[in-house]
Structures are given as structure tokens and as C-alpha cells.
N, C-alpha and C positions, 0 to 999 in steps of 0.2 A: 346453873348455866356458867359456863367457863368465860372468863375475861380475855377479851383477844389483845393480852399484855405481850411484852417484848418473848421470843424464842429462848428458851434454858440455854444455856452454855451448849456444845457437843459434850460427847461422851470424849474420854479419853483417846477412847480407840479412832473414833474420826478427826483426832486433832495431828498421828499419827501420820494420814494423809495429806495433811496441810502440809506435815514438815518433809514429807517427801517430793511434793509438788515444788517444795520452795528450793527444796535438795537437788531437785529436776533443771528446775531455772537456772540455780546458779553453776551446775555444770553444765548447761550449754551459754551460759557466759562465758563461760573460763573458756572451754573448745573452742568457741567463734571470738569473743572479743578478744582473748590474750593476745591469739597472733593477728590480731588486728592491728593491737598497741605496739607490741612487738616491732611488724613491719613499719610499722609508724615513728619509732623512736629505735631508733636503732643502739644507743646506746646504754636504753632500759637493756636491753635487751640482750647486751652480752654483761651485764652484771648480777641479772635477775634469770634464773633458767628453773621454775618449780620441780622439772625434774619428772621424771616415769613414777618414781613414789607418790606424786597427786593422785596418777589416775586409780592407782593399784589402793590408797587410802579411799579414794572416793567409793570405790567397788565394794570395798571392804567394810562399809556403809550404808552404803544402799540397799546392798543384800539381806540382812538383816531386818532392817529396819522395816526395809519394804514387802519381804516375804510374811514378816508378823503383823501387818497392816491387811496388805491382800487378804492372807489366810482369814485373820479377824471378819475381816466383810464377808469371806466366802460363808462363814459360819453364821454370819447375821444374817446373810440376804440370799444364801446358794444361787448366786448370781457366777456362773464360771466365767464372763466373758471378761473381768476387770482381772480376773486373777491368772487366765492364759496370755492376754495383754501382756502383762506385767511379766511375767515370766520372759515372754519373747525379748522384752526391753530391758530385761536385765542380761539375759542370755547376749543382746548386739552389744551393750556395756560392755560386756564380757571379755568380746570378742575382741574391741576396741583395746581394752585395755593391756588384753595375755597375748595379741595373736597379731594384732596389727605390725605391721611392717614401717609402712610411713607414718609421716603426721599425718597427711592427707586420710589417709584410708583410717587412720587413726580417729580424726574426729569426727570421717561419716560415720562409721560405725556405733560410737561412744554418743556423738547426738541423736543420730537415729534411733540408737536404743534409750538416750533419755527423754525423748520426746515422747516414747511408745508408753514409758513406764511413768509420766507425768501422765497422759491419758487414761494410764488405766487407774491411776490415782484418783485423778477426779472422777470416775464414772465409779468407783467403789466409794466415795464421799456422797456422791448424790442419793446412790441407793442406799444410803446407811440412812442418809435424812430421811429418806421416804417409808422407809421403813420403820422407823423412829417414830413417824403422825401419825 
């Protein structure tokens, strides 16, 4: 009989997920809180500008990262629904970052696609657990 002792570690591949969910968060910090601060401090703000190379680094990030995360789950669990998610939330990322015109349209876009692709993060995390016991 097995001892109902502390959970193993994850596997590599679901820790994968962690770091993109955390990748998720802190670009929609940056999208909402910067020009938060920004407007708030107006003279942070004309000395500090991160510049359109954030978003195009962030992109240039996430893609990868997150496309070999997705995929890995698809393969463990052929669950499509975390990996078409994902897809779409990289795709608004995308959009946000090559195509936007304003800030504004800028950071719906770029959160709305990191919100989609933190969700599909965790629902591709869950199923790896469950599939895992």
C-alpha cells in the first residue's frame, strides 16, 4: 500500500506552464500598470519610455516558449482545447504587438491575448496533473 506522503516535484514539462502563466501576469502588468504609473508620475515618465522593443522581446518569448509547453500537453493529454486557446492568445499578442496602431488598441489587444494564453496555460497544467495520478 502506498503512503499518502507529500506530491513528486512536476515534471519539467508542467513547470514550463508555471513560467508562462507567470510570463502571462507580468505582461499584463506591464500593459495596465506602466501607463498607470506613467500617468501618475509624469516625470518617470518622460525619462523612462521601454519602447515597442518590449513588446516585440515579450512576443519573441512567449512564442516559443509557450508553443513547446502547449504542444508537450497536446502530446500527453490530446486535449486540443488548451492548445487552440493558446494559439488564439498568442495570435491577439501578435496582433497587439506588429499591428496595433495605438496604445490603447495596443494593450487590448496584447492583454486580451495574454489573458487567453495564461488560461490556456493553466487548463494544459491541470490536465498534465491529472493525467500524471
Amino acid at each position: 500500500m502506498r503512503s499518502a506522503g507529500p506530491r513528486p516535484w512536476p515534471r519539467p514539462r508542467s513547470w514550463l506552464d508555471g513560467f508562462a502563466v507567470c510570463a502571462s501576469a507580468l505582461c499584463t502588468v506591464h500593459c495596465l500598470g506602466l501607463p498607470l504609473l506613467f500617468a501618475l508620475l509624469p516625470t518617470i515618465a518622460a525619462r523612462i519610455d521601454p519602447g515597442e522593443s518590449f513588446h516585440l522581446l515579450m512576443l519573441a518569448i512567449a512564442v516559443p516558449t509557450s508553443l513547446f509547453a502547449l504542444l508537450q500537453g497536446w502530446r500527453r493529454h490530446r486535449a486540443a482545447l488548451p492548445f487552440g486557446i493558446g494559439l488564439t492568445g498568442l495570435s491577439l499578442m501578435a496582433v497587439g504587438a506588429l499591428v496595433a496602431r495605438t496604445p490603447l488598441g495596443e494593450a487590448i489587444w496584447t492583454v486580451g491575448g495574454s489573458a487567453l494564453l495564461a488560461g490556456a496555460h493553466i487548463l494544459n497544467w491541470r490536465r498534465g496533473l491529472r493525467t500524471a495520478c
